[in-house]
N, C-alpha and C positions, 0 to 999 in steps of 0.2 A: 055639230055632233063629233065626239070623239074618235078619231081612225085608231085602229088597231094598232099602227105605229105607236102612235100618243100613249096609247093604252099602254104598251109595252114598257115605255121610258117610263110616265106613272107609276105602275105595279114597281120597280127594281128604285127607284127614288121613295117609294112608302115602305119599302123593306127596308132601307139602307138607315144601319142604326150607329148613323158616325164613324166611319171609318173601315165597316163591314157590315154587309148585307147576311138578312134571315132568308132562307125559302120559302117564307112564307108567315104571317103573323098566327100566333096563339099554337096551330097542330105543330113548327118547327122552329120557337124561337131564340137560336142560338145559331152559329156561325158553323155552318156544314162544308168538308174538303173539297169534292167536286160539286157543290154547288157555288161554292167561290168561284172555283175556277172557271166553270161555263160561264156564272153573272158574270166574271170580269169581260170575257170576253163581247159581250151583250153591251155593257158600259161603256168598253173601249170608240164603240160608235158615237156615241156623242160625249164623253166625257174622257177621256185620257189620262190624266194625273190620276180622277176617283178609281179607275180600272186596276191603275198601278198599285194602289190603295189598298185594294180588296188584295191582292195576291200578297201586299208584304202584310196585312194582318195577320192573312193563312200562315205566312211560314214564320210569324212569330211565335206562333204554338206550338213551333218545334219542337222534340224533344232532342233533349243532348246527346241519344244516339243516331237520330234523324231521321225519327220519323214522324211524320204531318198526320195528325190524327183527325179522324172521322170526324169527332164532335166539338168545338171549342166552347167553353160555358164562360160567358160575358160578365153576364150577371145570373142573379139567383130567380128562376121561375118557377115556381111551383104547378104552373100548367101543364108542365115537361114530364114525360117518366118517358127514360131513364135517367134523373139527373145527375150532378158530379158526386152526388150523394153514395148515390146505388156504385159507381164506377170506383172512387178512392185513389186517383192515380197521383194524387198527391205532386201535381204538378202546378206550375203560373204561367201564365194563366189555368185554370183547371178545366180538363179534356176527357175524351171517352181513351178507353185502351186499348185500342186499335186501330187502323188506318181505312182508308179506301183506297178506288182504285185511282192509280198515281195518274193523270190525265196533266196534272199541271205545266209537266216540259212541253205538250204537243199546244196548249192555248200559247204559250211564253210565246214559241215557235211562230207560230199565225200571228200574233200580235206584233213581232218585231217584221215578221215580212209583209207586214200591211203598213208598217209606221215608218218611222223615220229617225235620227242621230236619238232622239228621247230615247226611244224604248229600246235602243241597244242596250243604251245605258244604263237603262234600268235591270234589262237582262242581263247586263253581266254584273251588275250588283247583285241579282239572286243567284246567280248560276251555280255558288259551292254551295248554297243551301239546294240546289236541286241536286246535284251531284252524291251529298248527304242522304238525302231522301230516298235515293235510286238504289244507293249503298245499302241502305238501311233492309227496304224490301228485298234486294238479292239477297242479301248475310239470312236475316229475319225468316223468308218464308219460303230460303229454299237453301237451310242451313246444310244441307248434306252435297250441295252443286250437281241437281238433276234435272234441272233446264225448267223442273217442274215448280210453279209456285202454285204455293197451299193457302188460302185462306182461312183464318181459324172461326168466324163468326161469321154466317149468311149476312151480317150486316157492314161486313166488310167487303162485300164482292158491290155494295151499291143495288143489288138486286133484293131486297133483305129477304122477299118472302115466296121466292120463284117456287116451283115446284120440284127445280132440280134440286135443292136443299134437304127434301123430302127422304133420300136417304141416307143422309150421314146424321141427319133431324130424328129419325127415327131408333137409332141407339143407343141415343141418351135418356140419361136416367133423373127422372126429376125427381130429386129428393124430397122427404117429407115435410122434410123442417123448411123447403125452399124459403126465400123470406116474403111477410106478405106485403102486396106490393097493389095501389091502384093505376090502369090505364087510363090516359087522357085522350088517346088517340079517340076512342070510338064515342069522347064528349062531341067532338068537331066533326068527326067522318062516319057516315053510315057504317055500322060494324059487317055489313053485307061487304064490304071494300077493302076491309082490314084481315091481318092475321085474326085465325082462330085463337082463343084460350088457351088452349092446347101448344100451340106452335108459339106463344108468348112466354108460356114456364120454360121452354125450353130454351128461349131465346136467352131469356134471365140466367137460364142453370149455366151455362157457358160464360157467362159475366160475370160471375158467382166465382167458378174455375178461376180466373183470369187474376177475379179482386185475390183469390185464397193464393197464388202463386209471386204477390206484389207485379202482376203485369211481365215478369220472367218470358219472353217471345219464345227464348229456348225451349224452357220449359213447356210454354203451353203448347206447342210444336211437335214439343214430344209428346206429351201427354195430356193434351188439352181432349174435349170429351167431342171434339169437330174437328175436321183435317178433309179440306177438298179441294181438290184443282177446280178454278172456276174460268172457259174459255175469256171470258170477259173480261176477266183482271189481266189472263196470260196475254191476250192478244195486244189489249190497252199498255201491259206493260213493254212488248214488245217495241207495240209502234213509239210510245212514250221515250224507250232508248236508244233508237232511231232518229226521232224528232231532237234527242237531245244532242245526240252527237252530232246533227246540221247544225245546233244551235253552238257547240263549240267550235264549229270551225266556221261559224259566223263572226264567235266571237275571238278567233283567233287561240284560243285553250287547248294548246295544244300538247301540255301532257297529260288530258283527260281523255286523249282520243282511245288509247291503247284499254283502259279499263272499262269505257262506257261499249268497245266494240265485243271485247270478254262478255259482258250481258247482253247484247245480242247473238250472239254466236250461240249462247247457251242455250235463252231461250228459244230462240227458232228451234232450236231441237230436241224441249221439251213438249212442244206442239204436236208432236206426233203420238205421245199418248194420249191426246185426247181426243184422238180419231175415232169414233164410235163405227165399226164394219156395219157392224147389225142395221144401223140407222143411216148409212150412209153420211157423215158428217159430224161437224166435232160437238161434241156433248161434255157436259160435267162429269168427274169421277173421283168418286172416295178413294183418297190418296192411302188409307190403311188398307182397305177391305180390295182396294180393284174396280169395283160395281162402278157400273154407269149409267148416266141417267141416259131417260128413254126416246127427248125429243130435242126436234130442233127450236132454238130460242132464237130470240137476239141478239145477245149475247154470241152465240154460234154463228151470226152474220157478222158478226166485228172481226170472222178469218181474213177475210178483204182487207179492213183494216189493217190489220196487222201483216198484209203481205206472205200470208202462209200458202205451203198443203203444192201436191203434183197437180199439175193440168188434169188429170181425172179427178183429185179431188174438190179442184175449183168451179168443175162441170158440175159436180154433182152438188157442192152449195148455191151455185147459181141455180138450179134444176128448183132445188127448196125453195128459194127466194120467189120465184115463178107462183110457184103450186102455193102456197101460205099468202101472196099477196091475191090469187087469184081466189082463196077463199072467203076473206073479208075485204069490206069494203073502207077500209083504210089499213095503210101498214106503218111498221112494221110490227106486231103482236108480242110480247113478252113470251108468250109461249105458242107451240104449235093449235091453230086451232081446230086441224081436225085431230088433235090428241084427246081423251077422253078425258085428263084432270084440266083441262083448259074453259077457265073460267074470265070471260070478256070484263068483269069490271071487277077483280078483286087483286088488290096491289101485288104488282109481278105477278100474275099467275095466268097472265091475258092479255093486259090494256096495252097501250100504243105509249111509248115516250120520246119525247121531243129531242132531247140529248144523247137517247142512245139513236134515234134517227138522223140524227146528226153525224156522229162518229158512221153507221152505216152507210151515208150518203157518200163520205167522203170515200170510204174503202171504195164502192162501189164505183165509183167514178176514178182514183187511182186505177183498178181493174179493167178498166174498158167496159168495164158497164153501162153505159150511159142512158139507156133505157130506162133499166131499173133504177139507176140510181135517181134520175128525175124521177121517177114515180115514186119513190122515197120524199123527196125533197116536196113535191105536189104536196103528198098526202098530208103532209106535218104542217104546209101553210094554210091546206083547208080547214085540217080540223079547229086550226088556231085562229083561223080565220071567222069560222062559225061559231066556235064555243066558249074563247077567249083565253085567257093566260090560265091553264089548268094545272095541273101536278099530271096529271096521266088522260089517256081517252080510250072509251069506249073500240075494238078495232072492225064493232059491227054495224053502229048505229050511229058513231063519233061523239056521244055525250060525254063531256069534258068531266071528270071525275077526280078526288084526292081534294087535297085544296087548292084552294081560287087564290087567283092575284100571285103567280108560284111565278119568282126570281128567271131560275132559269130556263121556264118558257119563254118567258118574256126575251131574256137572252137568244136565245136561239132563233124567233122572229125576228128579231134585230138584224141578227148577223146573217141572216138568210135574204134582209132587206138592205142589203148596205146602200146600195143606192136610193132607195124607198127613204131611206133615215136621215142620206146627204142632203137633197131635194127638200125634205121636212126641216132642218136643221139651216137650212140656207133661206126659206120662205120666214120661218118665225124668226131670224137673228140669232 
């Protein structure tokens, strides 16, 4: 019978389409930005050059102002919506027009201090393409230098369809003439799991913006019809410029040092506006309007992560962490579950993910957590353990939900099992 290790290496070997991995076959088949980067890391366990692989694919889709886009389009699938069709960015390889959140320098980071003379060198072969990258998001999405960075699309914070989206989502205006468009998401996944109708036109209408501005970041920055600080991006990009700058004075780069500490300085001190008083802890907030959203997320646990916030305000996230894992019976939940828009199995707006439990385990455990942070790390091997390589889980009941045979589950078991993998990997040759 197959162990769940096996399973693991399986699922990221039947994605892996030459040279880069899908998250998944038929609902995600094209090359996604953090889902590279976690698979690499998931790879690196048994396979090391393919790991290296996967990361120099990603940043061959670079754009020539540097940025690593969300989507890379391989080839042409018609199963896909939104494909390069709907986007236009008129690039080569052809990509979506906008990024995700930059995770990539924090796996490089792990990778090179779990390896050996290899993956230096490899690391300092990508390093001014990370350096680009990092440039790219400070210049890009926080063109006025306020520590604050703005996401312009829910589908660039990685979260696509959280609830905190929900007010900068509701401004916009979906045009009549929108263009008509079918989904394929809800051929594969119960539409019970999926964005509504509703929050899909609207998803478009801001892609729409993006195509009508030639992809302009400025522009849509300024005037794009969405503008929101997303804790998740800030925090990840925090820790990301942090992990970067270990990783240059690993690599000896040392006139990178004085630019990559400029981005952290900054941002650590746009972290402070997205202190929610009301709610005790950090929340999402529309970058035009002010408003903020109402609950604690996952995302709002990635403050650990990122090393934020006064000794009162790391009480009162650890306080959260407590009460939300004491309410269900696996964590960490996407959204607060005793919030009343909080819905256990509909994408972001509930379920339990593996990657973002990952990044929290570790904040957690930087913090002195340890507690919780094992109870983090427990809950992500049971439910993987019980329901097998999922996209998301249930955070009441653990039924593995999104799609099956999903890259960077599989990843994240892995690396959660490194010994589990060595032991496996030394019995079979």
């Amino acid at each position: 019978m197959e162990s769940r290790l096996e399973e693991a290496i399986r699922v990221i070997r039947m994605n892996d389409r030459g040279g880069y991995t899908v998250p998944t076959s038929r609902l995600y088949p094209y090359q996604w930005n953090w889902d590279s980067a976690f698979t690499a890391l998931g790879i690196w366990h048994f396979n090391k050059w393919r790991a290296w692989l996967e990361i120099m694919a990603l940043l061959d889709a670079q754009w020539e102002d540097g940025m690593v886009p969300h989507i890379v389009f391989r080839q042409n699938d018609p199963d896909y919506f939104p494909g390069p069709m709907i986007w236009q960015t008129n690039t080569e390889p052809q990509t979506s027009g906008h990024s995700q959140p930059p995770v990539l320098a924090s796996v490089i980071l792990q990778l090179v201090r779990l390896g050996s003379g290899y993956d230096l060198r490899k690391a300092r072969e990508m390093f001014p393409r990370l350096m680009a990258y990092h440039r790219w998001f400070a210049s890009a999405r926080d063109p006025q230098g306020t520590g604050v960075i703005g996401i312009i699309h829910p589908w660039e914070s990685g979260r696509d369809n959280c609830p905190d989206w929900d007010i900068g989502m509701k401004g916009i205006t979906v045009p009549d003439d929108l263009m008509p468009y079918k989904r394929r998401d809800t051929s594969h996944v119960d539409s019970d799991q999926r964005p509504t109708q509703d929050q899909y036109d609207r998803f478009i209408t801001i892609v729409e913006f993006g195509r009508s501005v030639g992809w302009d970041h400025q522009a849509i920055h300024a005037n794009g019809p969405f503008l929101m600080a997303d804790p998740g991006v800030q925090f990840i990009f925090l820790r990301a410029n942090r992990d970067l700058l270990k990783l240059a004075r690993l690599l000896e780069m040392d006139a990178s040092y004085d630019e990559i500490q400029g981005w952290i300085d900054l941002v650590s001190t746009g972290c402070d506006w997205l202190w929610n008083d009301r709610v005790g802890g950090y929340c999402a907030r529309d970058i035009r309007s002010g408003g903020f959203s109402d609950a604690i997320t996952n995302a709002s646990m990635l403050s650990f992560y990122g090393d934020v916030g006064t000794a009162e305000q790391r009480a009162s996230m650890a306080e959260h962490c407590r009460r939300i894992l004491a309410a269900c019976q696996y964590g960490m939940p996407s959204w607060d579950p005793e919030h009343p828009d909080f819905e256990s199995r509909r994408y972001w707006r509930g379920p339990v993910w593996a990657i973002m439990n990952h990044m929290i385990t570790t904040g957690l455990a930087d913090a002195g957590e340890a507690a919780l942070a094992d109870r983090v790390r427990s809950d992500t091997n049971r439910l993987i353990e019980t329901q097998g390589m999922a996209e998301y889980f249930d955070p009441i009941d653990g039924t593995g939900l999104g799609g099956m045979d999903f890259s960077w589950t599989a990843a994240i078991y892995l690396d959660q099992s490194r010994d589990g993998v060595a032991a496996l990997l030394k019995e079979t040759g």
